[in-house]
Steps between C-alpha positions, in 0.01 A plus 500: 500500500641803393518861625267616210217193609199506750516245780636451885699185520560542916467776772882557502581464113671797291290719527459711130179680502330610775136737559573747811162625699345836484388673794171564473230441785145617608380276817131436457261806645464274834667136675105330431592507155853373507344191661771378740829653627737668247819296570775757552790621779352540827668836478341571237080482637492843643666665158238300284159521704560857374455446166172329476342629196790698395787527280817350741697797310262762559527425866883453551664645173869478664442154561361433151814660363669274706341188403548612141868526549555179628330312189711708290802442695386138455512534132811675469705223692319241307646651181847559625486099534401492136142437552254622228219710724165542409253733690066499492356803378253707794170494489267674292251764661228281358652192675479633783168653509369154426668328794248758728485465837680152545843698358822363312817422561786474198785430768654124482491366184585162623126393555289593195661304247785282523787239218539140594716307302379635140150568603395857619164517714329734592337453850184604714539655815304552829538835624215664265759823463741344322277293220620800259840453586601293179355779301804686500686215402344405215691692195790337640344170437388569163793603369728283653298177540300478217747457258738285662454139541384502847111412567273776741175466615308585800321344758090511542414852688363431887166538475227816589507556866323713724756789681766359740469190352797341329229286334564130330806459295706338392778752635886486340728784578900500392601489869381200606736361159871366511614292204787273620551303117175325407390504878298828559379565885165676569466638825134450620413735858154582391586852458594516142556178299165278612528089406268514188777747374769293603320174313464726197831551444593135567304423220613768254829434565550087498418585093813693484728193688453747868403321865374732782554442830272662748646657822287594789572785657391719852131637449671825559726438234433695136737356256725226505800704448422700814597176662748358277792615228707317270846599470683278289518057472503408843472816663168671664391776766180346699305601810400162631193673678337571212528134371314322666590180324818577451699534136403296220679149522712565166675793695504280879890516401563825427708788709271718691514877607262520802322727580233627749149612506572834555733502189330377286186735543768769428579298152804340588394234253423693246871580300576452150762327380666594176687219394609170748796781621289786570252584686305887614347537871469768688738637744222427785625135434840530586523213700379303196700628253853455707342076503464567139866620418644256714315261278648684230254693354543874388254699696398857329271706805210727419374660748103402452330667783171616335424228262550266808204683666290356257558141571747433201866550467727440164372155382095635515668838275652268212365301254712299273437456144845330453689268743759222371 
């Protein structure tokens, strides 16, 4: 697979093109419509319970300059590696107008659509403010997916619900993904990826020569990699306590990075590795990145303090187009 091709051959392979977040959010006009609680720092509740039914810019415009800094920061170290670096338009006025009362959110690109193997999928996600978020997305698809080899489709839309309701699904977001070869792991918590969108995607994928393996996680839990990141072959960063099964058996072997509860609500998890050698966390991980270079992997620091009040760190702000 070359550097010109669509398609994610594991979590830690070369990575060659990459989508990096916006960051754009509206929180729905009040917490009855958002349904259940918004999973972010605990930090961060006081900052965000004022910006029910507003624009999270309008309300804290340093910090929005901020948090735009940071993805762009992310970008720029991305290409210094040699990474080509794609970014999601903003929404349109009319795009947001339609989303009303229940808001939008165009801020972690990780979960709306997502590349396994040579497949790209778009998914379907709970949180009612962010079933736009692919939206932005979708040139980027069209031009670059369509005319490569690669397959994309989309999973059946959740259906009708009344407000605060998450509704039935099925329910796939990109978070809940890791591809490890032709052994994909779902993370299933209930709060995003539900088991009729975990069976889904077992089924689309065993046509394309693709097993998934389901992995419980803590109720609490959003997305699988706020609980678990693959570094490279052999190589992981876990918090046990949000496994409650533990690790898949085919990684039982591997090298783990431990670490807590509390670290892992903070994203601890949730790095990016560039290649098998490199690999970007925030300086809030220190602790984890020293394990990592004794390990040796390069570590590149961002500092991600405002995107990590949202409940996502650098994983949830990338999506690859090319890894291999």
């Amino acid at each position: 697979m070359g550097a010109d091709n669509v398609g994610v051959t594991s979590e830690f392979a070369p990575l060659h093109t990459v989508v990096v977040a916006r960051c754009e959010f509206r929180a729905p006009d009040s917490p009855e419509i958002l349904g259940h609680r918004m999973p972010v720092e605990p930090e961060a509740v006081q900052i965000l319970e004022q910006t029910w039914g507003k624009d999270f810019g309008a309300v804290f415009p340093d910090r929005q300059r901020v948090w735009e800094a940071e993805r762009d920061e992310l970008a720029e170290v991305l290409r210094r590696h040699g990474v080509e670096v794609l970014r999601p338009r903003l929404f349109t006025a009319e795009e947001k107008a339609a989303a009303g009362a229940e808001g939008y959110a165009n801020f972690f690109v990780r979960d709306p659509w997502f590349t396994v193997g040579d497949q790209v999928i778009e998914g379907s996600l709970q949180f009612r403010h962010r079933r736009g978020e692919v939206l932005p997305s979708r040139s980027i698809l069209l031009d670059r997916v369509m005319p490569s080899a690669a397959g994309y489709v989309a999973i059946p839309q959740p259906a009708i619900a009344p407000v605060g309701v998450a509704g039935e699904g099925p329910f796939l977001e990109g978070g809940d993904v890791l591809v490890h070869g032709t052994e994909v792991f779902v993370g299933v918590s209930g709060m995003a990826t539900d088991e009729s969108g975990c069976a889904w995607l077992t089924k689309y994928l065993r046509q394309h020569g693709l097993s998934v393996t389901p992995v419980r996680l803590a109720p609490h839990v959003l997305h699988l990699d706020c609980a678990l990141g693959l570094v490279r072959e052999g190589l992981a960063i876990r918090c046990g306590d949000r496994l409650p099964d533990g690790v898949p058996d085919s990684l039982r072997d591997w090298d783990f990075i431990e670490v807590s509860e509390a670290e892992a609500a903070a994203m601890a998890t949730n790095g990016l590795p560039i290649d098998p050698d490199t690999y970007i966390t925030d300086p809030a991980f220190d602790r984890v990145g020293r394990a990592l270079e004794v390990r040796g992997v390069t570590v590149e620091y961002i500092d991600f303090a405002v995107s990590r009040l949202f409940g996502g760190a650098f994983r949830c702000s990338t999506q690859p187009l090319s890894r291999s």
